[in-house]
N, C-alpha and C positions, 0 to 999 in steps of 0.2 A: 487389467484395465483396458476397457475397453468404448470405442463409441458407441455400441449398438444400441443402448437406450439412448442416447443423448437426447435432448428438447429444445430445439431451435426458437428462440424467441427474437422476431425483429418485432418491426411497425407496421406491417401487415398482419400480425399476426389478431385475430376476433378477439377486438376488445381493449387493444392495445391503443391509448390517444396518440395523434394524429397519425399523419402520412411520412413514410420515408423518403426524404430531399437527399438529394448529392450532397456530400461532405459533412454530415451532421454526426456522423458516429455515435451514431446509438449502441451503449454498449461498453463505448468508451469506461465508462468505472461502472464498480462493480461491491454489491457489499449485500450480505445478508443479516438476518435476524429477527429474532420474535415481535413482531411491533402491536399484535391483536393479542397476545397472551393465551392462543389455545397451542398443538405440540408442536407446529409446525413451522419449519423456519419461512420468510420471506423475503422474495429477493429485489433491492433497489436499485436501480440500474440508472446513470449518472449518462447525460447525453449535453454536454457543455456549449454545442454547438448549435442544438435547437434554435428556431426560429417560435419563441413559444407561445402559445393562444393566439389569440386572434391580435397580436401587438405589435408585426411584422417588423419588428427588431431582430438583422441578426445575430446570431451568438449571444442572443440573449441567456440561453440555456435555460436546462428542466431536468429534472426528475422521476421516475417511475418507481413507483411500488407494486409488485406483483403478489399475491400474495399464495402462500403454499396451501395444500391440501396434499388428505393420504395419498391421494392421484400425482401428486406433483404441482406446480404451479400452474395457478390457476388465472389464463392472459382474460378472465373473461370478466374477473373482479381485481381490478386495479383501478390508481388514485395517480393522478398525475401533480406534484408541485413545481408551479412556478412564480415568479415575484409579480404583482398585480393585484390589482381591486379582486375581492374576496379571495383571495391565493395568500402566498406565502410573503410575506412582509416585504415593502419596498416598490419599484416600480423596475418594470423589464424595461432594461436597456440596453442597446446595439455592447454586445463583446463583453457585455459582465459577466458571461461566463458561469452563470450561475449551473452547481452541480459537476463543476471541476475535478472535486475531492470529495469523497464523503464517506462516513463512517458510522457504525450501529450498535449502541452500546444501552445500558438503562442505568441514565444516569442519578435520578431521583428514588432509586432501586423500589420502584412501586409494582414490579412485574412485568412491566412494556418495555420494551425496545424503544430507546428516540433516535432519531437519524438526525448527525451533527453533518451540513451541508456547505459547501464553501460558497461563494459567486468572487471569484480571484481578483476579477478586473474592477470591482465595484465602487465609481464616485463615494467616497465618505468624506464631509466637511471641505468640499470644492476640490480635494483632493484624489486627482485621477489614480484610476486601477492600484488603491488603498488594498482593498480587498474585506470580505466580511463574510462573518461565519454565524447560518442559522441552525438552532434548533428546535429541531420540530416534536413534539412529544409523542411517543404515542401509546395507543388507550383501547379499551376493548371494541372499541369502533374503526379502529385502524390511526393512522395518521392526523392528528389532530393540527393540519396546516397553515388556519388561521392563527393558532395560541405560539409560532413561534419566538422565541431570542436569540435576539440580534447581539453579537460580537466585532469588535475592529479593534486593532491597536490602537494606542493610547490611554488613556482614563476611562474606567477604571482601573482597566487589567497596568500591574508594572510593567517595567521596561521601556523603549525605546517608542517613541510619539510618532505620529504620521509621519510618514515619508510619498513623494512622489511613486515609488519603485518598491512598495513590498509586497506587494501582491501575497498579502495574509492569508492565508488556509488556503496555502497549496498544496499541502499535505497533512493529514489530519490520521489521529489514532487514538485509541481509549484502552482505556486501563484503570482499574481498582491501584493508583502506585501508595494510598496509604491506609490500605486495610479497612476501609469503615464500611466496608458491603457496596457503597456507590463507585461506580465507574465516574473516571476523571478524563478530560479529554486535553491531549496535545497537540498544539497549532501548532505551524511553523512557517515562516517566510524564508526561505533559504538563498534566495536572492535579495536579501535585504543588505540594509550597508555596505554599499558598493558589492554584493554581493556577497557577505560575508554569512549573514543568515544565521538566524535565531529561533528558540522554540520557548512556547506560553505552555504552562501546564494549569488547569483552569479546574479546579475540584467540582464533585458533582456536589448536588442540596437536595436533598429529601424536599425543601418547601419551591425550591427556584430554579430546578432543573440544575443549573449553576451559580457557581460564589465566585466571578470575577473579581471579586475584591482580595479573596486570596490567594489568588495565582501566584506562581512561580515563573518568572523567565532565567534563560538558561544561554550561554554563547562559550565558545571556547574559551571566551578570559573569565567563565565565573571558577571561583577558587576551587569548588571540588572535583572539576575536573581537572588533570595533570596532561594539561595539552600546553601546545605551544600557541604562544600570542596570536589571534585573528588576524589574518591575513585578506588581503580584496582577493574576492573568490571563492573561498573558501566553498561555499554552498552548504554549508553548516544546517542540515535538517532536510536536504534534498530526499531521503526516505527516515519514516519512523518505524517502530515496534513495541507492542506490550506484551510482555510476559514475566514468567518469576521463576528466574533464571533459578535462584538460590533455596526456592521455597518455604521462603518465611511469611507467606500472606500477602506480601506487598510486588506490584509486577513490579519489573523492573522496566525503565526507558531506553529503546536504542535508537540512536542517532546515526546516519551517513552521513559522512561529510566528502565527497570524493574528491573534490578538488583540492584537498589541504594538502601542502607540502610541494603546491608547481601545481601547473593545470593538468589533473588528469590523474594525480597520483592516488592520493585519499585516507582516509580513519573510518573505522566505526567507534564509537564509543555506548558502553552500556553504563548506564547511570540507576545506582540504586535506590530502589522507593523506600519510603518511610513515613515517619508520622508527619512528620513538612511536608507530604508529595515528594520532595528529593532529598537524599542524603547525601552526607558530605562526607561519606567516609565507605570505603569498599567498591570503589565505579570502577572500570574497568575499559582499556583502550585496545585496539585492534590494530594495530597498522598492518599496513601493505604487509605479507610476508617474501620473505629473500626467495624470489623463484630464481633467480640468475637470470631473470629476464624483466625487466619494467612492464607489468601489465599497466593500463590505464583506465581510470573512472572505478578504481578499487571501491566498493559499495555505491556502485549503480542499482545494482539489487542485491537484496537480501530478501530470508526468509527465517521461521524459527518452527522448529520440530523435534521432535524425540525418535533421532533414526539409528541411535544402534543398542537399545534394548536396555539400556542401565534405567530407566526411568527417569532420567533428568535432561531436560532441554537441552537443545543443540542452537546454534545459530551458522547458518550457510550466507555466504556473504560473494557475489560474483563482482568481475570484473570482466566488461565484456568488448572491450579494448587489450589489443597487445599480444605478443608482443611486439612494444615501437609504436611510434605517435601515427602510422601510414597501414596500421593492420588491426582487425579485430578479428582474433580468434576467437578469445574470451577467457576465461578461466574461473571456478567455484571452487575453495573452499569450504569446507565444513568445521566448524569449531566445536569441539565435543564440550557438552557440559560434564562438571564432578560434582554439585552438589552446592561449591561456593564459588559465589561470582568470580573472585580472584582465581582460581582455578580452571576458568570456562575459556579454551583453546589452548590448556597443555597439549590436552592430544587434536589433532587436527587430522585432515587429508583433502590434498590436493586431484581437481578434476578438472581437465584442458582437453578440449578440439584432439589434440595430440596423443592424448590417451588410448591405448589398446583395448581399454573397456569400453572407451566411445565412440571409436573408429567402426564405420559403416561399409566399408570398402571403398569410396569417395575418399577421393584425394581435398583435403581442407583448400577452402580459396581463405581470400585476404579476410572479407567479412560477414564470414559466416554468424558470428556474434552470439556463440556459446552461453550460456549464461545470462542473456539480456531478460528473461523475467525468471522468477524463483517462484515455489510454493512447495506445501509439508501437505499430505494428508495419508492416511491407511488405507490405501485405496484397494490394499489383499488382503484387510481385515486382520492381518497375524497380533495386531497389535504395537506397532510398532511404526513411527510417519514413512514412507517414501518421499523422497526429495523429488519432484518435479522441476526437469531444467529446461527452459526454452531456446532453443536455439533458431532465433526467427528468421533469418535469410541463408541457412544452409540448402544447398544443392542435394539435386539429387544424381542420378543417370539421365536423365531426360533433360535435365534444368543444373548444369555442375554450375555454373557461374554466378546465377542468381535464381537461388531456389526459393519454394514456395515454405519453408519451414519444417524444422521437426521438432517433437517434444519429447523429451528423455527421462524417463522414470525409473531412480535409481532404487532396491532396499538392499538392507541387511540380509543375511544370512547367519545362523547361528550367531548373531549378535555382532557379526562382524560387517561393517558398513565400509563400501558398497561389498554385496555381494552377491548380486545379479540387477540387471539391467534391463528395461524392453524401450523400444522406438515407435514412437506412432508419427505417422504422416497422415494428409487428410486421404491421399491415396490409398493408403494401405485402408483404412478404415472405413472407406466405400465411399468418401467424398472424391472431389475432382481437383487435384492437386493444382495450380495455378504459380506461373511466376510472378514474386513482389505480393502474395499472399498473405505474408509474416505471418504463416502458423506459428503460435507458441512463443506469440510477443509480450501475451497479456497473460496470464493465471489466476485463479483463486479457487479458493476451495472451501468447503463448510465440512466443521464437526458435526457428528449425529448426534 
């Protein structure tokens, strides 16, 4: 793996709406998928801090859709959404944030891709930064921006009614969790009740995009999980994931919760789908495992892949605190799947800063922060994912203290994971490496 093809797309680039301002982080999220229906993926790129059209609202936020060709991405046919008169529903307002989260699924399984879009901070029924989540459909024309639906807690969807503080689709994910070919999409406010944080699983409609009316909401006191009573804090849905773990048709839901158990400690939990959307029987919990040392923010990131050659999902779960409440090294985990969820992290393996396979000949500082973004992809083609580890303010020789990042791409070896390793910096790969850079803060990756 290598950068030499990479393709830099900012807001200079021909074609790309408006201009690049300080602080606007274009780029910021990140999500792909078919949304025109010909073979190519396309990629939407989430910039929450835009100042968007002509409404000089800051932080109003926006949206990009760039759309692919055999060439690669094509900056020169793109569609820009944001909330306004002929735009995307609602009105640009100063820090709604719109395009915080977003995720690309097809939900009404018609053959397009829709993009399910947050705006976190969004006034809903006088109630500040509520938060609300659009869908945009889309169609052999691309993005169909006018026709989207609008979402917020309360009525219709169950569960828990406005609040001041839930800033709804802060994290958003989709998943087929009960088999009928439609992808279903999971909301979450993780800072909801006093912090405690809850997730909406919201089925897709062949006729409505979605059937809010038959959602499912989910928190650590619902019965089919085997967790302990909700605590302030908790952060209960700070990351999601869809997959099927077990390979019964139906993905499965995973939840971080990294604050449960004290500030800093954490769960994941995998929740299994069904014909309800969730099942109350076969979920499965994660905790921290016994390092002989307290890591901290256990599932601040995760990932899910297939990295050591059995053919069934793995889930990688980092901690990119610890250890001790005053250091982040980091730490990943790898949870091997067998086939049944109940099964998924008998066998495991641990990967720290501290490790002989990931020592660089730099001596580790306090927060070099190992671990702080995750991704899966075959980026050697063997067949089989490589784990992608971010390690975003590690040193280098130049920069031991506060470095400009590295990125760490573990695979298999004859089926044995890890069993070799490579290192990319921006330096190494003909960029110009920079302190406070955070290479390899962010990741994602697309299937072919």
């Amino acid at each position: 793996m290598t950068l030499d093809n990479a393709t830099a797309i900012n807001q200079d680039s021909p074609g790309v709406p408006d201009e690049p301002e300080a602080g606007e982080q274009f780029g910021q999220v990140l999500a792909t998928g078919n949304l025109n229906g010909d073979r190519y993926d396309d990629l939407i790129v989430g910039n929450p801090l835009e100042t968007a059209g002509l409404s000089e609202q800051p932080e109003s936020g926006a949206i990009t859709a760039i759309y692919g060709s055999k060439r690669g991405f094509r900056t020169r046919k793109t569609e820009e959404a944001f909330q306004g008169l002929g735009r995307a529903q609602g009105a640009p307002e100063a820090f709604d944030r719109f395009g915080n989260a977003v995720t690309v699924a097809d939900f009404n399984a018609d053959g397009f891709d829709d993009v399910a879009v947050s705006a976190t901070e969004e006034e809903v029924d006088t109630v500040e930064a509520a938060g609300e989540v659009q869908i945009l459909p889309g169609s052999a024309h691309g993005l169909l921006i006018r026709r989207g639906t609008v979402l917020h807690a309360g009525k219709p969807l169950s569960g828990p009614d406005l609040t001041d503080t839930e800033l709804f689709g802060s994290v958003l994910s989709a998943g087929d969790f009960n088999g009928d070919g439609r992808d279903d999409l999971a909301i979450s406010s993780p800072i909801d009740f006093r912090d405690r944080g809850g997730v909406w699983v919201v089925p897709g409609s062949r006729h409505r995009i979605l059937s809010p009316r038959r959602a499912r909401f989910v928190d650590q006191s619902s019965p089919w999980l085997e967790a302990a009573p909700p605590a302030d804090q908790d952060d209960f849905g700070a990351l999601l994931d869809s997959s099927d773990f077990d390979r019964d048709g139906n993905d499965d839901l995973v939840v971080s919760a990294p604050d449960t158990d004290g500030p800093g400690r954490g769960r994941v939990f995998v929740i299994r789908g069904g014909r309800g959307l969730l099942s109350r029987k076969g979920s499965q919990q994660l905790d921290e495992p016994d390092l002989g040392a307290t890591y901290f923010g256990w599932g601040s990131s995760m990932t899910v892949g297939e990295f050591d050659g059995n053919r069934h999902l793995d889930l990688a779960v980092g901690a990119s605190f610890g250890p001790g409440m005053n250091h982040c090294f980091g730490a990943v985990m790898a949870f091997f799947g067998a086939g049944k969820l109940k099964e998924l992290g008998l066998r495991r393996n641990l990967l720290t800063e501290l490790d002989p396979r990931v020592a660089l000949g730099t001596q580790p500082q306090d927060c070099d922060r190992f671990g702080s973004a995750l991704s899966a992809a075959d980026v050697n083609g063997r067949g089989s994912d490589e784990l992608l580890i971010g390690e975003s303010q590690a040193g280098d020789e130049d920069h031991p203290a506060t470095g400009p990042g590295y990125l760490y791409v573990f695979a298999a070896v004859d089926d044995n994971f890890p069993g070799e390793h490579k290192v990319l910096t921006q330096g190494a790969e003909g960029g110009g490496a920079v302190v406070g850079d955070q290479f390899g803060a962010a990741l994602a990756s697309s299937s072919p």
